[in-house]
N, C-alpha and C positions, 0 to 999 in steps of 0.2 A: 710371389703372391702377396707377401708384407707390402711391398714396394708398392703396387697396386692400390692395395687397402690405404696405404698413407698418402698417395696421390689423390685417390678420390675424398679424402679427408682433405684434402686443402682444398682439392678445388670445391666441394663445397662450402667452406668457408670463407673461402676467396665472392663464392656468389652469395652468399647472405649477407656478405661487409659491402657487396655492390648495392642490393638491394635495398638494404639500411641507407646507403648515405645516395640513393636515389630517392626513398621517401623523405627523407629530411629534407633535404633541397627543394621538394614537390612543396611541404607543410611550410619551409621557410620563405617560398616566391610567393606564396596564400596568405601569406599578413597583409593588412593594409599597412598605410602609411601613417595612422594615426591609431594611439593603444585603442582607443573609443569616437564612435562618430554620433553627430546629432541623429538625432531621429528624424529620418529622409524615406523617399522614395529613390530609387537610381535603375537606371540602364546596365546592366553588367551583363555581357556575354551575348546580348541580343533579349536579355530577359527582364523583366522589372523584379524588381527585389525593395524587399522595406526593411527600416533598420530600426529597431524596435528596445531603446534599453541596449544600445549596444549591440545586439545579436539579427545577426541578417538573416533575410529568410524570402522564401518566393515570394511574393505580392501577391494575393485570392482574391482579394477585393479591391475595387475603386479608395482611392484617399481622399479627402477633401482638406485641404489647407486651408492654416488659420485666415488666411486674404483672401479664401472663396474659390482658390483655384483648384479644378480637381482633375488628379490624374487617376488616368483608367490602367488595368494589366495590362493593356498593349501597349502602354509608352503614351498614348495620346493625354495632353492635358488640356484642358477647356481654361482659360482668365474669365475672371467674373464679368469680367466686359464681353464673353464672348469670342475672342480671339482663342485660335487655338495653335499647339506646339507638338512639335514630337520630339521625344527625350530620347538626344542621341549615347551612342554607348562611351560610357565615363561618368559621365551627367548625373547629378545629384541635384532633389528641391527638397530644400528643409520644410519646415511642416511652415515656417512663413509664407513659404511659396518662394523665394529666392535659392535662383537657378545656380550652380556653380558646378566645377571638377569636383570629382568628387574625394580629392587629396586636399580638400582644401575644408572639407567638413568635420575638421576635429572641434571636439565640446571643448578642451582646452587653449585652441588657436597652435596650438603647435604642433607640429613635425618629428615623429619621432623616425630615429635611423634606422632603417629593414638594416634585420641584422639574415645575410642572405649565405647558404654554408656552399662554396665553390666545389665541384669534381671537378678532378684535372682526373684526365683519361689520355692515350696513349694515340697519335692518329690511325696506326696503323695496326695495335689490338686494342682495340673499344672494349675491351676486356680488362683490361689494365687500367686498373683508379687510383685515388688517393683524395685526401682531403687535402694535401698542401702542393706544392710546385715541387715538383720530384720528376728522376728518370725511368722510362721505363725499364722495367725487368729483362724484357725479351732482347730488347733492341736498341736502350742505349738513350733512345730519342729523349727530346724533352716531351714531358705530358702538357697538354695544353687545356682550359676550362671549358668545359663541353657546355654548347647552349642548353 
């Protein structure tokens, strides 16, 4: 009966350390590439998003940029000349109106390193994790970094 009670004590344990170092990973691939970005509009995920002071957030309204160019929630931007564009997904325009990637819209021009936390998991028990390059438990194998 002991034996039992202490088996389901590890494996729950075992599954909250899974869990842990599956949200880490989730929050660590969710950084951009820059600590802070200009204040843009951008394409992410199929959705417009404004960045406002740093902090992203759905796009509700139309923008109008300083050069007259204005994009709407659906991605569509009107140029003051009348010509118009659709903001594909990546796509960042600063409030200039100057279109780029949008790894490339840091306020400091620089790059900072995603610091990104790897699971190495077992191929054959997906159960079996680790934060570093290790064997598995059951079977010896090597763990390899799970996409």
């Amino acid at each position: 009966m002991k034996t039992k009670k202490m088996i389901s004590k590890i494996f729950a344990s075992l599954l909250i350390m899974v869990l842990s170092f599956t949200v880490n990973n989730v929050k660590a691939q969710a950084k951009t590439d820059c600590e802070t970005m200009k204040d843009c509009c951008m394409m992410k995920d199929g959705k417009m998003m404004s960045v406002k002071n740093g902090k992203k957030m759905p796009m509700d309204k139309d923008m109008t940029m300083k050069n007259g160019t204005k994009c709407m929630t659906n991605g569509d931007c009107v140029m003051k000349d009348g010509k118009t564009m659709k903001m594909k997904e990546g796509e960042c325009m600063d409030m200039s109106g100057k279109v780029d990637k949008c790894e490339k819209m840091c306020n400091d021009g620089k790059k900072v390193k995603k610091e990104t936390a790897s699971v190495y998991t077992c191929p054959m028990h997906p159960e079996i994790t680790s934060s570093k390059p290790a064997k598995c438990s059951k079977c010896g194998m090597d763990l390899v970094v799970k996409n």
